[in-house]
C-alpha positions in Angstrom: 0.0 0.0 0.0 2.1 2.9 -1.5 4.8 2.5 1.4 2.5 2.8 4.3 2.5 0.8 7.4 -0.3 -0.7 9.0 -0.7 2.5 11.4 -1.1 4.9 8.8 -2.9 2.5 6.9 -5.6 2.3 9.7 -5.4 6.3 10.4 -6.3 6.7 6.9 -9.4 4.7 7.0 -10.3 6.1 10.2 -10.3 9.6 9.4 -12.3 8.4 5.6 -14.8 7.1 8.0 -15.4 9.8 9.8 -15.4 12.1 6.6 -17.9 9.7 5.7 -19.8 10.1 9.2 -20.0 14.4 9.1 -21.1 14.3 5.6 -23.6 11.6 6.6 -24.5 14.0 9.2 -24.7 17.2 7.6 -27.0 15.5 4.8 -29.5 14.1 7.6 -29.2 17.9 9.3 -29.2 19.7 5.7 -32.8 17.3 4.5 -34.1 18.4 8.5 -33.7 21.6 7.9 -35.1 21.6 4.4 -38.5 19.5 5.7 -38.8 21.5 8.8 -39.5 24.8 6.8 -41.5 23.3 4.4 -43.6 22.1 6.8 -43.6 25.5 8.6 -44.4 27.5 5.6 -47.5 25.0 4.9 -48.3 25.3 8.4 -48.4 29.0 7.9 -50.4 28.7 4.2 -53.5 26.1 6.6 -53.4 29.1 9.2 -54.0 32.1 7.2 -56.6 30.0 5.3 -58.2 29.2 8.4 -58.2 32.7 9.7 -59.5 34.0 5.9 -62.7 31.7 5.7 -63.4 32.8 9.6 -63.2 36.4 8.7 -64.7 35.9 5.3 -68.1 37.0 6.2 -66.7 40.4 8.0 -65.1 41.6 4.6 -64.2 45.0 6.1 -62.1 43.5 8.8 -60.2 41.4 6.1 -57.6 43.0 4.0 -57.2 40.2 0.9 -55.1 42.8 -0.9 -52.5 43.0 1.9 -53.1 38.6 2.8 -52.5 38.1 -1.3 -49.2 40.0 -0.9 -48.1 38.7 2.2 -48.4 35.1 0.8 -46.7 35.8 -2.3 -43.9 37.4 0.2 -43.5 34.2 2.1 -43.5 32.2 -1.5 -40.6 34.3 -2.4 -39.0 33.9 0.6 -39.1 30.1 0.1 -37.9 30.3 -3.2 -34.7 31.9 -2.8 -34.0 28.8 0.0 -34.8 26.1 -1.6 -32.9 27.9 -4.8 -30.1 28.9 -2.4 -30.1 25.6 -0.5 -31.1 23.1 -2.9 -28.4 22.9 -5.1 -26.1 21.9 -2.3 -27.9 19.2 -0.6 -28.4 17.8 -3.4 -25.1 17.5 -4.8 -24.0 16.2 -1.4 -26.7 13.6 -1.8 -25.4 12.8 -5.2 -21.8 12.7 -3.9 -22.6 10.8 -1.2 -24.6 7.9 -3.3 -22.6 7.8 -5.9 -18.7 8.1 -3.3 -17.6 10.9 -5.8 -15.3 12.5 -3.6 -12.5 13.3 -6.4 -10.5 16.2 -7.5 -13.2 17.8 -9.1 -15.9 17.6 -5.9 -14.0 20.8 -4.4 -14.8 22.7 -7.4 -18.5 21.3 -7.7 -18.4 22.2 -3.8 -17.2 25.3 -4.6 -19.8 26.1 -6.9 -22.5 24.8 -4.8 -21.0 27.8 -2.0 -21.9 30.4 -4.3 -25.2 29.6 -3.9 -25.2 29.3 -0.5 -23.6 32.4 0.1 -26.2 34.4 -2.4 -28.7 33.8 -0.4 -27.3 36.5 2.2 -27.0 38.6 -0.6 -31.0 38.2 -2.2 -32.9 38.3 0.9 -32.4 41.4 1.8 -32.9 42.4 -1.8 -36.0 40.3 -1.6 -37.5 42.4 1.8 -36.9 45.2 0.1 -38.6 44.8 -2.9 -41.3 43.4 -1.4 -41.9 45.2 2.3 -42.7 48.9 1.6 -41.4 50.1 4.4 -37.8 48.3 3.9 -38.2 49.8 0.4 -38.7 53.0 2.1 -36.3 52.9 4.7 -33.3 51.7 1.8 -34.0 54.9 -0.1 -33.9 57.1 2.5 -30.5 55.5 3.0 -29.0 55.6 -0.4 -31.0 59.5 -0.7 -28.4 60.2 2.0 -25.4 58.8 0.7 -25.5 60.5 -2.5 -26.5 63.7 -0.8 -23.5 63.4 1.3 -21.1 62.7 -1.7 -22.6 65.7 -3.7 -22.1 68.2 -0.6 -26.0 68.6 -0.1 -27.3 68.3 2.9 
């Protein structure tokens, strides 16, 4: 075996076995995580469902423009995780079935980071767009930074 004794030998297929084990685990956390929010978010959907056929017959107290919008908010939200967050568990369900653990899974890892990672980067551009008074709030900001740079006050 390449020069190796027999403690190397079994230090190398110790520490493969525990690779094996984290990854293992991070899949099992990874698929938790993913079927604990989508349960949530449907949890959510039967509540304000619930709460709209209950307040149905007072129309006045019921403001479907503002429920419509506030659903397709959550949607959204859930998009850009499972979007974000998707691509990675499954690759590392892929890589684990199919023991592809070769020079080219750090780059595929790699790749699978950037999407991680953008989802810190389209949330916020996500509340923004859709919450009004994030919207408002992030103009007022950028209205001041370019007031500042131009010497207006």
């Amino acid at each position: 075996m390449l020069g190796l004794d027999d403690n190397s030998c079994r230090w190398l297929y110790m520490s493969r076995r525990s690779f094996l084990t984290v990854r293992r685990v991070f899949i099992l956390y990874a698929a938790l995580c993913f079927a604990l929010t989508a349960f949530a978010y449907f949890k959510v959907f039967q509540i304000i469902r619930h709460h709209q056929k209950q307040v149905h017959t007072n129309e006045s107290a019921f403001d479907m423009k503002k429920y419509k919008k506030s659903i397709f908010t959550i949607l959204n939200i859930f998009a850009v995780f499972i979007l974000c967050f998707g691509p990675c568990l499954c690759f590392q369900i892929a890589s684990h079935i199919l023991q592809d653990y070769g020079e080219a899974y750090v780059v595929k890892w790699n790749i699978c980071a950037v999407f991680v990672f953008s989802s810190s980067f389209l949330n916020p551009l996500l509340y923004i767009w859709r919450i009004n008074e994030s919207r408002d709030g992030a103009r007022n900001i950028i209205r001041k930074l370019f007031c500042k740079q131009n010497g207006e006050e």
